[in-house]
C-alpha positions as CSV (number, residue, x, y, z in Angstrom):
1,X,41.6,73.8,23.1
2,X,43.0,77.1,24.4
3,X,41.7,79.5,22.3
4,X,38.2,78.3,22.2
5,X,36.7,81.3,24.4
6,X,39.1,83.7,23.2
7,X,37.4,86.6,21.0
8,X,39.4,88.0,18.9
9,X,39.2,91.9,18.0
10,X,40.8,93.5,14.8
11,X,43.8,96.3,16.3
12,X,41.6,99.0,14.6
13,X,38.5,98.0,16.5
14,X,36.7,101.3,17.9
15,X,39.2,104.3,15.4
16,X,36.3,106.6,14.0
17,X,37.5,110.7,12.4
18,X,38.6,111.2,15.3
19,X,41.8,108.8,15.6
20,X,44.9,110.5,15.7
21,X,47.8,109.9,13.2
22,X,49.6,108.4,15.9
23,X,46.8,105.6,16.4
24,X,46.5,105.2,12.7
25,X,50.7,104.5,12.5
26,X,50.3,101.9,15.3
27,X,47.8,99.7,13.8
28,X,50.0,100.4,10.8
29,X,53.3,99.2,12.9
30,X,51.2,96.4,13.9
31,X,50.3,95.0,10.3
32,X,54.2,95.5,9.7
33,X,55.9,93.4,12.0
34,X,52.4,91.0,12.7
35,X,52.7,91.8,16.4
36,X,49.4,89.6,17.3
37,X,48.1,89.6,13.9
38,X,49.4,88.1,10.9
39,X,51.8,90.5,8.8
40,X,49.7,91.9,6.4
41,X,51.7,94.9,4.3
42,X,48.3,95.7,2.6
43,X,47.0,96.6,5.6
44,X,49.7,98.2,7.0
45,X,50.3,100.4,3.8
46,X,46.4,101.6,4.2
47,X,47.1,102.4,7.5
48,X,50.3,104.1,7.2
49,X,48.3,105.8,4.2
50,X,45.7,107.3,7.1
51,X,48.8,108.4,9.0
52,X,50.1,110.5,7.1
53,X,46.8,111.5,5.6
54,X,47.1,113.3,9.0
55,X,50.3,114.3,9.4
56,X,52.3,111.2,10.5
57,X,56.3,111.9,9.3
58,X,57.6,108.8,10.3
59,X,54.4,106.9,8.4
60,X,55.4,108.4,5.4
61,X,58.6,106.0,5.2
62,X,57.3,102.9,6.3
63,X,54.6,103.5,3.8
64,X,57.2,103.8,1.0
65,X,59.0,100.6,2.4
66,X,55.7,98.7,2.5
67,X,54.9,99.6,-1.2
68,X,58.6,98.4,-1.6
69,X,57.9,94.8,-1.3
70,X,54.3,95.1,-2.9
71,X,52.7,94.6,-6.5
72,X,50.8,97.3,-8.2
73,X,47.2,95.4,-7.8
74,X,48.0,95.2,-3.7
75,X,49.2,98.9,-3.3
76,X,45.7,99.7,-5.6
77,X,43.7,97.5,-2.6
78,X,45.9,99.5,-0.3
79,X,45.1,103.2,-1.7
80,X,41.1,101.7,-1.9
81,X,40.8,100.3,1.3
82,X,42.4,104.0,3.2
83,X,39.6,106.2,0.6
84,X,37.2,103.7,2.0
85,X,37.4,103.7,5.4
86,X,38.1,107.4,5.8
87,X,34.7,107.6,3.7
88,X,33.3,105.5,6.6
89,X,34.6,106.7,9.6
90,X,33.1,110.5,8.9
């Protein structure tokens, strides 16, 4: 199989405090459009979230858009999951 060796390694791998909002709205573009990861707007709306937590502009849109095509409950695991890690990463 081709992938047996392969490791896999989550996009956010390594961010701590110190991640910029532009890191933050990549890994967010990344969970968007599932480039190498599945699309996942939960993930990408937390992200996003952490963006512009920071001052991302353009995350501010594509945060509304993900919470567009979301339930309550998953923008709720969404807002949790950001309050979460940003308690973690300090």
């Amino acid at each position: 199989m081709a992938y047996a060796d392969a490791t896999f390694e989550a996009p956010e791998a390594g961010l701590g405090k110190t991640a910029s909002h532009e890191e933050l709205y990549r890994i967010g573009l990344i969970y968007a459009t599932g480039m190498g990861v599945a699309v996942d707007y939960v993930a990408a709306h937390k992200w996003f979230n952490l963006a512009v937590m920071k001052g991302n502009r353009e995350a501010r849109l594509l945060r509304r858009e993900m919470a567009d095509c979301m339930c309550s409950e998953e923008i709720r695991r969404a807002q949790r999951a950001a309050r979460e890690w940003k308690l973690k990463a300090n």
